[in-house]
N, C-alpha and C positions, 0 to 999 in steps of 0.2 A: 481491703483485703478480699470478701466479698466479690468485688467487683471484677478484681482480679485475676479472682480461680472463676469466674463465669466466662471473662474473657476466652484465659485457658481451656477451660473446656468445649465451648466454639470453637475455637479455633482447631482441637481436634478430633472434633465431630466431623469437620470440616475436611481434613488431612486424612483421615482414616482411611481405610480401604474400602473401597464401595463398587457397587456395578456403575454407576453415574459417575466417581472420577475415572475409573478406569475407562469410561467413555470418552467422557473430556479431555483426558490425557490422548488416549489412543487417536483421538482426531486431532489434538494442537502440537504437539511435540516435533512430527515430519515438517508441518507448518512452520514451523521453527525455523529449524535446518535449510526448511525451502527454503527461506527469506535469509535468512544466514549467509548462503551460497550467494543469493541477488548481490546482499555488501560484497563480500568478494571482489564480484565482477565490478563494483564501482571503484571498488581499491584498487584493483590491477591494473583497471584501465587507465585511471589517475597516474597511478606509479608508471605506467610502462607508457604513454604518451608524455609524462614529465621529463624525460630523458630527449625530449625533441627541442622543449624549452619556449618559454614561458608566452610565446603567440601559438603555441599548439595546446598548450593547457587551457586558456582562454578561449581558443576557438571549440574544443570541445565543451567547455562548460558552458558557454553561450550558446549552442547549439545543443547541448544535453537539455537544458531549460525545457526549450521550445516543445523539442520531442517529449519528453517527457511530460510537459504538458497536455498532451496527445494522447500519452498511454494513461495519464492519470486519468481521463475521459473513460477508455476503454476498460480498465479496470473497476472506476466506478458501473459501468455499464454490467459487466459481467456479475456482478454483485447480484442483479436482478435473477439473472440465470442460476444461481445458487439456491437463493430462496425459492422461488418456482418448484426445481427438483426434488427439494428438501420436502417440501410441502407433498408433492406428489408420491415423495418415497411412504413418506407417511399414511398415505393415504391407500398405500400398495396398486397405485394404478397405474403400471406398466405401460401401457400401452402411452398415454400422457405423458408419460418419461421420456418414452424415442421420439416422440410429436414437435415435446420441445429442443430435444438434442438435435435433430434435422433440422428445423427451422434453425435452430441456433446457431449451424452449421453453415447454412444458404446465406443467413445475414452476414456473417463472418465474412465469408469469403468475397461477396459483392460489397459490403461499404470499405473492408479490409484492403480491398484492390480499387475502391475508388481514392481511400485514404492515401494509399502507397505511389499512384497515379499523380494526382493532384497535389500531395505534399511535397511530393520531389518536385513538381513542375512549381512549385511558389517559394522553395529554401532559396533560390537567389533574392527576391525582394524583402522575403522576412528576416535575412540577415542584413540586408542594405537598411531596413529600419532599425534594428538594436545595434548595427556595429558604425561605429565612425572610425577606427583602424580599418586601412585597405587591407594589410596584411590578414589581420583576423579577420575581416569580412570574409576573405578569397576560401582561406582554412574551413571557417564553419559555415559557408552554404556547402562546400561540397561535403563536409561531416552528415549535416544535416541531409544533404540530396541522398545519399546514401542509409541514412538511419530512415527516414521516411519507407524508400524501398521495402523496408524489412519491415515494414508494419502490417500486413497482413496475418507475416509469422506469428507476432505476437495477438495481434486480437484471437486468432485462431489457439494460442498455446491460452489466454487469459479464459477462452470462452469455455472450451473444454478442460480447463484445470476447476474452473467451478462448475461445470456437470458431474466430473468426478468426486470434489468436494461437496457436492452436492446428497450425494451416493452413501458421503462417508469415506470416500475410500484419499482420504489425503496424499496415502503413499505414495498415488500417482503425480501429485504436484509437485514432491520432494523430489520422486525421480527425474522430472522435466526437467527440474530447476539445477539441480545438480549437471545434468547432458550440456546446459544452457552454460551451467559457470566453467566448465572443464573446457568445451568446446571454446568457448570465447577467447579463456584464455590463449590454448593452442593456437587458434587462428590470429589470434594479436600479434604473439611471437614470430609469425608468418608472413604474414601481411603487412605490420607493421615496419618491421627490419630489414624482411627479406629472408627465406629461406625455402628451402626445396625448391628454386630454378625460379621463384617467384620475386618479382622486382620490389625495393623498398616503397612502400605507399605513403608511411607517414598516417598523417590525420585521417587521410581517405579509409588506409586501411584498416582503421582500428572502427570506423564506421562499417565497412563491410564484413569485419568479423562479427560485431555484436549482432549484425542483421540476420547475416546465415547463423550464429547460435541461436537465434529467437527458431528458425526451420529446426534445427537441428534435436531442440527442447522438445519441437511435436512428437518424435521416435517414440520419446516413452509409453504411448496413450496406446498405441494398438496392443502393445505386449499385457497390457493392465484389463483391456476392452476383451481380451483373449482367457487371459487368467482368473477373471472375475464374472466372466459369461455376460458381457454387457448386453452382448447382440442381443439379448431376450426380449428385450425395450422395445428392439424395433423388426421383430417379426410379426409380419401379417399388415402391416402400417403401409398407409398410402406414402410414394415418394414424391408426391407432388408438394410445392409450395404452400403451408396454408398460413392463410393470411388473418383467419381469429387468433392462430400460437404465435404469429408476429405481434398481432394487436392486444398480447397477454404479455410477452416478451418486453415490448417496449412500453406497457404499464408497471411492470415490476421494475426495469434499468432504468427509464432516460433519468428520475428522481435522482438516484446516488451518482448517475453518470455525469450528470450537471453538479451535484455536489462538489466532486471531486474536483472536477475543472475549475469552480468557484472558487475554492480551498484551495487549490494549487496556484491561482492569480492572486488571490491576497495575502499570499506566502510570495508571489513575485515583488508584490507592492513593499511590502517588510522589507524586502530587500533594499530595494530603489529606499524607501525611511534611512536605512541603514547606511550608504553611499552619503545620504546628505549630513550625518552624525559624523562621517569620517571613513577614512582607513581601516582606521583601528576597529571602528566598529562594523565595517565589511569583515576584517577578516575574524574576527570573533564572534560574527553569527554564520562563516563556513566551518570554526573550528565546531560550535555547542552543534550545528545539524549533523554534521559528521558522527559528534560523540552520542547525540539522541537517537541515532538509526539504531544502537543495541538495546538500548529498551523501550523503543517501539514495537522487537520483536514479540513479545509475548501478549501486546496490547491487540496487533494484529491478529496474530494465531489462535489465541481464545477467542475472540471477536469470528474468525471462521469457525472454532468446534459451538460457540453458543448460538451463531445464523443453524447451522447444520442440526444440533440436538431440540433447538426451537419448532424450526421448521418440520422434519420427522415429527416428533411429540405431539403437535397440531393438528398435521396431517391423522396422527393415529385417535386423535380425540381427548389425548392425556394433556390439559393445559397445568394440568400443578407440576409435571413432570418437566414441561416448556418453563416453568416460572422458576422453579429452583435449579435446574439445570444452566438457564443462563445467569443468575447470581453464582453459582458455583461454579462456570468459568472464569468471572470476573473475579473473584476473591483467589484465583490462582493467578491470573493478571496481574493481581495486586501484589501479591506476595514475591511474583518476579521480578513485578517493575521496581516496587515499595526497597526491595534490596538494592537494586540500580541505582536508587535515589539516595540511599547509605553510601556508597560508593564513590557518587558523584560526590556528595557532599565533604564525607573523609578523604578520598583521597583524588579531589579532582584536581591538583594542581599538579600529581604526577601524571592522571592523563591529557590535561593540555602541553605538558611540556613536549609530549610526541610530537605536535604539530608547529610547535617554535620554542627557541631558545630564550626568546625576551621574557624578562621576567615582570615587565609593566605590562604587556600584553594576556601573559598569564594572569594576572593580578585583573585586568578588565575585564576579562571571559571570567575567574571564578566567582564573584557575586550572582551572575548570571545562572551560571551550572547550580548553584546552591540554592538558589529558588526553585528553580527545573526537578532539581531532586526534591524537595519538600512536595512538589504535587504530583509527582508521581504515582501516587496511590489514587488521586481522582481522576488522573489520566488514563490509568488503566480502567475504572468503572465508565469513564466517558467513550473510551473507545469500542467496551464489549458491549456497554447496554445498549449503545447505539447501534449495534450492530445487530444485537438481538430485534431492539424493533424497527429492523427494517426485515427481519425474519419474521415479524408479525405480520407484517402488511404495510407498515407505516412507514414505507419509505418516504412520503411528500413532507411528512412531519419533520422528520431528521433532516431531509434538505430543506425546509424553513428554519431550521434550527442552526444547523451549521450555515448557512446566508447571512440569518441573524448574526449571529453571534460574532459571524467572521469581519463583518461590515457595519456593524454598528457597535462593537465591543472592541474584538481584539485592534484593529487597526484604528481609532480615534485614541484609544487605551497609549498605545504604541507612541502616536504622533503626539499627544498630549506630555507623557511624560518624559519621553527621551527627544525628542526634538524643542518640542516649548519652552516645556519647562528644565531643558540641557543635564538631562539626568543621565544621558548617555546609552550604556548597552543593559544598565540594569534596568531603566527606564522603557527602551524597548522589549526586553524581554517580558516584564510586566506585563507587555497589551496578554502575550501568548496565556502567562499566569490566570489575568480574568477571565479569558476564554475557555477554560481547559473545566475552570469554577462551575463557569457559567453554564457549559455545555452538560456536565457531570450531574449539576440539581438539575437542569430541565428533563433531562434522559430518566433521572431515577425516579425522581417526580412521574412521570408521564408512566415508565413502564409498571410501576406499583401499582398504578388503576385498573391494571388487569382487563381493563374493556376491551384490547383488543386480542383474548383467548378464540374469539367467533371472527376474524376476522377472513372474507374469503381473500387467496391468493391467486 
């Protein structure tokens, strides 16, 4: 009983009104929403190219891979750029603020157009390798030729959503990402179909709408850069290239930028496990990623306010401030996801039935979703702690850790118990189980040492 009312009262010590949740909250919440709006634009696209039928669904999904392969780089990358500002906002030194936000800008826009160049000139043989359908080959190079194009837009919206994030000012990533899902939309119903004197594209044009919403998302940044007096950064500041905030830049990104793309190939590999399990177990690991996008939200979002209140805190010399700040993003993580995992658990067989009628197929994905929801709660400490220290400084750590984990745990995990030993999707799902384990003790482990309160950024 004891035990019990201590719990309870943690927990709302915790809950309470404070200047620190009202931090936390005030930076994770828009973050939310942003990511919120992203589903959307996965849904609709799904939805409104599924109407083309079923070598257009295909050729976008096999071409969504790829790309987004790409932006999983780029967004890891920008991650660096968060922590950097954070640190500097902390530290009130302005001028460092605009030094990196330019430089941030130059690099953007040259590897962004080398990106957008070079990937559209290589979608014909990188679909000739993953497609043996002619039909689908023809569909997603030119999806693909087209989404490459538009990757500019996005390193540029990714780089400068995390200068802003970086700032504190989330709202401005809410509003991008918001411009980005509306916009896509409209231009899908456009481009896609046909309307306003514009010819039906099909696949093509559901590729060139997502590319011009990626431009379209950047609108929001000058109104916020206006309203929030950003220019202050970079008054008085040389406009020339410098190549120490490049070589500080790309100390703080390539770590998580390589992560991500790491992560993002051994989530391909899962897949390719999953194809040789069957069918059934292709489609019931699109049906659980589908359903895991909503409670990764809150693992991602506090994972931005705890980089963001880290970083600042540091910056200002407060590390007890930095240490319980990112445990008290993570225990609202928990609390979000920890309910998702309730959810999945009771009532996951009415959200599989959204995505088919079969009731053996329901029956194979729910054993899956009910482990998923059981770690929920470590997943959300393994998303925010890890996030926090790469706010430390310790991004090379995290990318050993995620490498590790990804390639010598979750996928042997994986291959061991659902192909070997023909345990099937619950078998696969396990590898992701140990991993989420494994990543959660290392992360907590690591960031309770506190050693890296002196860390420079």
């Amino acid at each position: 009983m004891k035990t019990l009312r201590h719990l309870l009262h943690t927990f709302y010590r915790n809950i309470r009104p404070s200047l620190l949740n009202t931090m936390i909250l005030k930076l994770a919440v828009p973050v939310v929403f942003g990511m919120l709006s992203q589903t959307v634009v996965w849904v609709t696209d799904t939805m409104m190219v599924g109407r083309l039928g079923k070598n257009s669904i295909a050729a976008i999904g096999i071409g969504g891979i790829a790309h987004f392969t790409v932006l999983a780089f780029l967004m890891g990358f920008s991650m660096g750029i968060q922590v950097i500002v954070s640190r500097r906002f902390g530290e009130k030194n302005d001028s460092e603020i605009g030094k990196v936000g330019l430089t941030t800008l130059y690099l953007a826009l040259f590897f962004g157009g080398l990106l957008s160049i070079g990937g559209a000139a290589s979608s014909g043989w990188m679909m000739e390798l993953l497609n043996k359908d002619e039909i689908v080959r023809g569909l997603s190079s030119d999806y693909l030729y087209f989404r490459f194009l538009g990757t500019i837009f996005f390193f540029l919206l990714f780089t400068t959503r995390a200068f802003t994030d970086g700032l504190g000012i989330t709202t401005a990533g809410l509003a991008s990402m918001i411009i980005t899902c509306f916009a896509n939309i409209f231009l899908n119903w456009i481009l896609i179909y046909g309307h306003f004197g514009f010819e039906a594209m099909g696949v093509k044009g559901a590729a060139i709408a997502s590319s011009l919403a990626g431009g379209a998302g950047l609108l929001a940044f000058p109104y916020y850069f206006y309203k929030k007096d950003l220019g202050k950064y970079f008054k008085g500041i040389s406009w020339k290239f410098s190549f120490p905030h490049l070589e500080e830049i790309l100390k703080a990104s390539t770590a998580p930028a390589l992560a991500e793309l790491l992560n993002n190939i051994s989530f391909m590999i899962f897949i390719e496990f999953a194809t040789i399990v069957g069918t059934a177990a292709v489609a019931v690991t699109n049906m659980l990623f589908s359903t895991l996008s909503l409670s990764f939200l809150p693992g991602y979002a506090f994972g931005v306010a705890a980089t963001t209140i880290l970083g600042q805190a540091l910056g200002a010399g407060k590390a007890k401030l930095a240490y319980h700040g990112a445990f008290r993003s993570a225990f609202f993580s928990a609390c979000g996801m920890g309910t998702m995992g309730l959810v999945f658990i009771l009532f996951g067989k009415k959200m599989l039935s959204v995505y088919t009628n079969d009731p053996e197929l329901i029956q194979e994905a729910y054993g899956p979703l009910v482990i998923l929801g059981i770690i929920q709660v470590a997943d959300a400490y393994h998303m925010v702690i890890g996030s926090a220290l790469r706010g430390a400084g310790l991004q090379g750590f995290v990318f050993k850790a995620y490498t590790m984990a990804s390639y010598f745990v979750f996928l042997p995990v994986a291959y061991f118990l659902g192909i070997y030993l023909k345990l099937g999707s619950v078998g696969l799902w396990s590898g992701i189980v140990a991993w989420v384990f494994v990543l959660a003790l290392v992360f907590l482990i690591r960031f309770r040492r506190r050693d890296w309160a002196h860390n420079r950024v």
